[in-house]
Each structure stands twice: as C-alpha cells, then as structure tokens.
C-alpha positions as CSV (number, residue, x, y, z in Angstrom):
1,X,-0.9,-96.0,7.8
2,X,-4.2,-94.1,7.2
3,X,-4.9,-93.6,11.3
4,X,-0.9,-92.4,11.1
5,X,-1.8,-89.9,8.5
6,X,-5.3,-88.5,10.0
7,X,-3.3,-88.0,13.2
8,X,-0.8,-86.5,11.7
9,X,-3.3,-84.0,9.8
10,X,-4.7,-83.2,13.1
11,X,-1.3,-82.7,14.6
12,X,-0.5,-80.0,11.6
13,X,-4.0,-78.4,12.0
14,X,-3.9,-77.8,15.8
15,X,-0.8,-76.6,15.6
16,X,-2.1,-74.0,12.7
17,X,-5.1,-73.1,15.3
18,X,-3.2,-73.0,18.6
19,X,-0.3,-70.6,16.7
20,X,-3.3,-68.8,15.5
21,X,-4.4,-68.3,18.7
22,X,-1.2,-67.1,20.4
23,X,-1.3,-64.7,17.4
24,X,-4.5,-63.6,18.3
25,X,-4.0,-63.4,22.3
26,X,-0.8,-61.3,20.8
27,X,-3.0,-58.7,20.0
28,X,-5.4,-56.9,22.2
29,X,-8.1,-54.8,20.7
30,X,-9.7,-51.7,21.7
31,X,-14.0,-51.2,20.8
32,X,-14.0,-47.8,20.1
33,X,-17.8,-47.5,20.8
34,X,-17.5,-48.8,24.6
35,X,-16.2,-46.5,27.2
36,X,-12.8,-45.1,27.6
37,X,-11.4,-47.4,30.5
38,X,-8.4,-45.7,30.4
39,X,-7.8,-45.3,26.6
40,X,-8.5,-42.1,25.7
41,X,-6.6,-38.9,25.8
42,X,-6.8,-35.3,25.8
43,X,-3.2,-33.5,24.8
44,X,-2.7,-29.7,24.6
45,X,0.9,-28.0,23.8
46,X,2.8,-24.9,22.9
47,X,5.8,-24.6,21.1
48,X,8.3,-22.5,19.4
49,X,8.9,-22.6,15.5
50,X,12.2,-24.5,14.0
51,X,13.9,-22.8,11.1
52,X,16.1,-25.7,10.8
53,X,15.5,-28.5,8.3
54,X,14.1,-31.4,9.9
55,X,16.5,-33.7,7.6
56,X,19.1,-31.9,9.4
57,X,17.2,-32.4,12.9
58,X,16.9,-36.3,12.3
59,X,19.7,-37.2,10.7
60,X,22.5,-34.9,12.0
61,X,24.8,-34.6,15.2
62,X,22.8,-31.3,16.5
63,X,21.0,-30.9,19.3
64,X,18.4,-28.4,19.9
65,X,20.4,-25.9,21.1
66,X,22.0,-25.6,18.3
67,X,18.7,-25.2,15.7
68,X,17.6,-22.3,13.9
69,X,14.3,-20.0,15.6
70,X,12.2,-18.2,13.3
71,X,10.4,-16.4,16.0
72,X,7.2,-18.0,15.5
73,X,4.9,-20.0,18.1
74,X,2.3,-22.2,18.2
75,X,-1.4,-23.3,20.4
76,X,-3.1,-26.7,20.0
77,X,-4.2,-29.6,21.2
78,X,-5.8,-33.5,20.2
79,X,-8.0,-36.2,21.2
80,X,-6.5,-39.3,21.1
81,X,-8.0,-42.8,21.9
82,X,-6.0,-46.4,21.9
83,X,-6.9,-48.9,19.3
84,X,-4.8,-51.6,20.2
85,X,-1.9,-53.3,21.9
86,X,0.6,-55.5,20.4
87,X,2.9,-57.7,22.5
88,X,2.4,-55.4,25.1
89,X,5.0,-53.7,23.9
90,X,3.4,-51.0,21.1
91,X,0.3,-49.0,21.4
92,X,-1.9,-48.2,18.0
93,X,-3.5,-44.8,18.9
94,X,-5.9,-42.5,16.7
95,X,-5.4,-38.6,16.6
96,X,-7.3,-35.5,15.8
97,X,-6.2,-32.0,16.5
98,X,-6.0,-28.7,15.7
99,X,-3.3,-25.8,16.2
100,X,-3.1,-22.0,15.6
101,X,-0.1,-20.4,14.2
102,X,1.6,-17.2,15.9
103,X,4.4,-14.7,14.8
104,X,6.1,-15.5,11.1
105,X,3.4,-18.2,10.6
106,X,-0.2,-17.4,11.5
107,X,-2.5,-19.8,9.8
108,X,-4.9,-22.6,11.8
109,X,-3.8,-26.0,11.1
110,X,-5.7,-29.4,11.5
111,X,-4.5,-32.8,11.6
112,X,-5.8,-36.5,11.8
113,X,-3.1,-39.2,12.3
114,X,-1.9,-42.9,13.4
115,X,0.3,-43.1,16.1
116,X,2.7,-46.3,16.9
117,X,4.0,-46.4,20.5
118,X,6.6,-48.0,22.0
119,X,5.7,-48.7,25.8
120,X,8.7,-50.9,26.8
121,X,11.5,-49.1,27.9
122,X,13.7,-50.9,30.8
123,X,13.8,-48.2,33.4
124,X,9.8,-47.6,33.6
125,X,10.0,-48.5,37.1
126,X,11.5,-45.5,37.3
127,X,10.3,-42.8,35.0
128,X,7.6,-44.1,32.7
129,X,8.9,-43.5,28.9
130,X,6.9,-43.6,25.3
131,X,8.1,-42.8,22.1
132,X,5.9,-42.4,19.3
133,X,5.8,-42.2,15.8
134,X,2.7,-41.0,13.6
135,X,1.7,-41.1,10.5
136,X,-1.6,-38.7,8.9
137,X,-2.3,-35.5,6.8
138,X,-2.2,-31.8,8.2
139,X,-4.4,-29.3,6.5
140,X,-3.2,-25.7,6.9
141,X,-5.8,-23.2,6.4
142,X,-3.4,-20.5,4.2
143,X,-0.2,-21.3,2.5
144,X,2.4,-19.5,4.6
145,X,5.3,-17.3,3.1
146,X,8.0,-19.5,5.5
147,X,6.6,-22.7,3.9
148,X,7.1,-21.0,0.4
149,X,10.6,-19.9,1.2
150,X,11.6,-23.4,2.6
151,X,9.3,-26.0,1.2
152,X,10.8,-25.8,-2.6
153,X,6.4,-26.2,-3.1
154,X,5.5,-27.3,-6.4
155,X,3.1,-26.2,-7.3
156,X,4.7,-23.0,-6.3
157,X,1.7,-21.6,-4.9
158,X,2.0,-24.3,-2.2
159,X,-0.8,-27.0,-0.9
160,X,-2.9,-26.7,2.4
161,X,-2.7,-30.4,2.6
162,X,0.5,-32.1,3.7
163,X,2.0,-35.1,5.7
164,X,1.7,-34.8,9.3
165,X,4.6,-36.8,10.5
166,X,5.7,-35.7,14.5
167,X,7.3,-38.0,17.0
168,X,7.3,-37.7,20.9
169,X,8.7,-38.4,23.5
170,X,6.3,-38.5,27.0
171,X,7.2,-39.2,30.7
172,X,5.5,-39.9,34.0
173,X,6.2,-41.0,37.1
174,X,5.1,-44.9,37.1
175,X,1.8,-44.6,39.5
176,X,0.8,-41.7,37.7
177,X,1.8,-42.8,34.3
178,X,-1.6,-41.5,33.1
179,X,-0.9,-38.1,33.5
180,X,2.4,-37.5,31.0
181,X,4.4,-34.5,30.0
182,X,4.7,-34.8,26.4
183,X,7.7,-33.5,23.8
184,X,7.0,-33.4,20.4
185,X,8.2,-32.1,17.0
186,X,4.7,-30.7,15.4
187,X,6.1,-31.4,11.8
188,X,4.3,-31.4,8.6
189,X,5.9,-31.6,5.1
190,X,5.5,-33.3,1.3
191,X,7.3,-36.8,2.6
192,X,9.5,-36.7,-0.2
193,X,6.7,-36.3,-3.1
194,X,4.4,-39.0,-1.3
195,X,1.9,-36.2,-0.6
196,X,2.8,-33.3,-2.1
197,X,5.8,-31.1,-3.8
198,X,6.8,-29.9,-1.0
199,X,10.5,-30.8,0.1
200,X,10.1,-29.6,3.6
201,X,7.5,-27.8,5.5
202,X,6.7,-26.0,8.6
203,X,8.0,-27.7,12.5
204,X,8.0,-27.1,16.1
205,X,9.2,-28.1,18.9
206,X,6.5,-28.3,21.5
207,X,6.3,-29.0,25.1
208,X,2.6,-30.3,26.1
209,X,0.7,-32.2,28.8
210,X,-1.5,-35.7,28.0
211,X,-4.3,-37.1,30.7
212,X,-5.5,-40.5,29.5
213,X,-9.2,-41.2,30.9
C-alpha cells in the first residue's frame, strides 16, 4: 500500500512538471538585451483625421467611406520590438512613438504601448495577415480645441495624458512577410474614465509601412 501510494505521488507530481513544461515550451520568450534576430521594428505612417466617434466606428454598420473628415492630418512613426510568442499564434510586442499633428489639430503627440497580435489567420500562404490590439498612454503636447469640442473633458481644460488604444491591421506577401503595409486607427481617448474624463478623444486612420530587423 505505501509503494502504491509513493508511486502514485510520483505519478501526480510528474504530471504537475511535465504540464508545466508544455506550459513553458507554450511560451517563447524574447531577451530584449540580445540582438534583434528578426524581432524588432521600425513603423512610420500618415493619416487623415476622423471626426466620427470611434464608438460609432467599432460598434456600428459604417464603413469608412461613410465617416466624418475634419481636415486634419497626421506624421509619425514607432520602434517596436517582440517580447514573446504564445502558442505561436499571438505576438507580445513593445511600442514607442511619436506623431505630429497637421491642419485642425497641430500638437506633437507621444505614445508608449503593449501590443497583442494575432498571427494565425488561415490564408497566410497567401497574403500574410496580423491584427493587433494595443494597450498604453498617449501624451499630447497641448490640449487641442477638437478634443475640447468632442472629448466632454473633465476637467474641462482637458489632459495631455490619455489612453492610447489603436488596432491594425498589416499584410505582406508570405516570403516577404517582414516587410508589411500596415492600417491603423491612431486613437487616443479617456477609456471610459479609466484614464481620464475624457469621453472620446482625437483618431486617425493611417496608412503606414513596418520592416522588422
């Protein structure tokens, strides 16, 4: 009875390690002091501003054609690097960039976010699709009158700092997939009170280029 026991404790315990291990092997990190090898990126874009709500944008029947222009434009671009892979299916990727406002918005905005990727599309043999989602904080360098008239900001002087929320949308062709044209809506608002008063904020739709290295 006591051998039946200790081999049954071993049973239970190996199992713990080897699920452990799959876990592990699950997950494949990135050392961000080594070199690239492939996992880090250089993004610029330019883009047009969107009058429309982005509530509207996510959660309505409406294409883009259909949106609201304000007139404005906007410059920028980010340094991205990989931090891991999970399942081999998402990407975790780091982001800093910076952007410079043109038109009815004019002020310099930076940005420092998380991005989660989803690499696994079915027809990647054939056009090489991501879609990412991010999460981080945009600082504006001046509070602009289109954020005041659309943000409902409280306080109503507005805040520089704000969520940076902006999913893309990138393709390549699949022995090139390193070099991607990117689409993303550059969106920054209060998230709902998480960050700030702010209701809404300022977005664009941007059309941009990525080159990992």
């Amino acid at each position: 009875m006591r051998l039946t026991r200790s081999l049954l404790a071993f049973a239970c315990g190996a199992s713990i390690l080897s699920g452990s291990a799959e876990a592990a092997d699950s997950i494949k990190w990135r050392n961000p002091l080594q070199p690239c090898a492939g996992d880090c990126a250089i993004y610029v874009f330019a883009g047009s501003s969107v009058a429309t709500n982005v509530q509207d944008i996510f959660f309505k029947p409406i294409g883009p054609t259909a949106w609201n222009y304000s007139g404005g434009s906007v410059v920028g671009g980010a340094v991205s690097r990989r931090i891991a892979t999970v399942f081999e299916m998402f990407d975790i990727e780091s982001e800093l960039g910076a952007a410079k406002r043109f038109g009815d918005q004019t002020e310099g905005e930076f940005w420092g976010a998380f991005y989660v990727r989803f690499t696994a599309f079915p027809w990647n043999n054939f056009i090489y699709t991501t879609l990412g989602l991010s999460t981080g904080l945009s600082y504006a360098t001046g509070i602009s009158d289109f954020e005041r008239a659309h943000s409902t900001l409280n306080p109503p002087n507005g805040t520089h700092i704000q969520h940076y929320f902006s999913p893309e949308l990138t393709f390549a062709l699949p022995e090139y997939k390193e070099r991607q044209l990117v689409l993303r809506l550059h969106h920054r608002s209060g998230a709902y009170g998480l960050v700030s008063g702010a209701t809404s904020g300022s977005t664009y739709i941007t059309v941009g280029v990525r080159a990992w290295f």
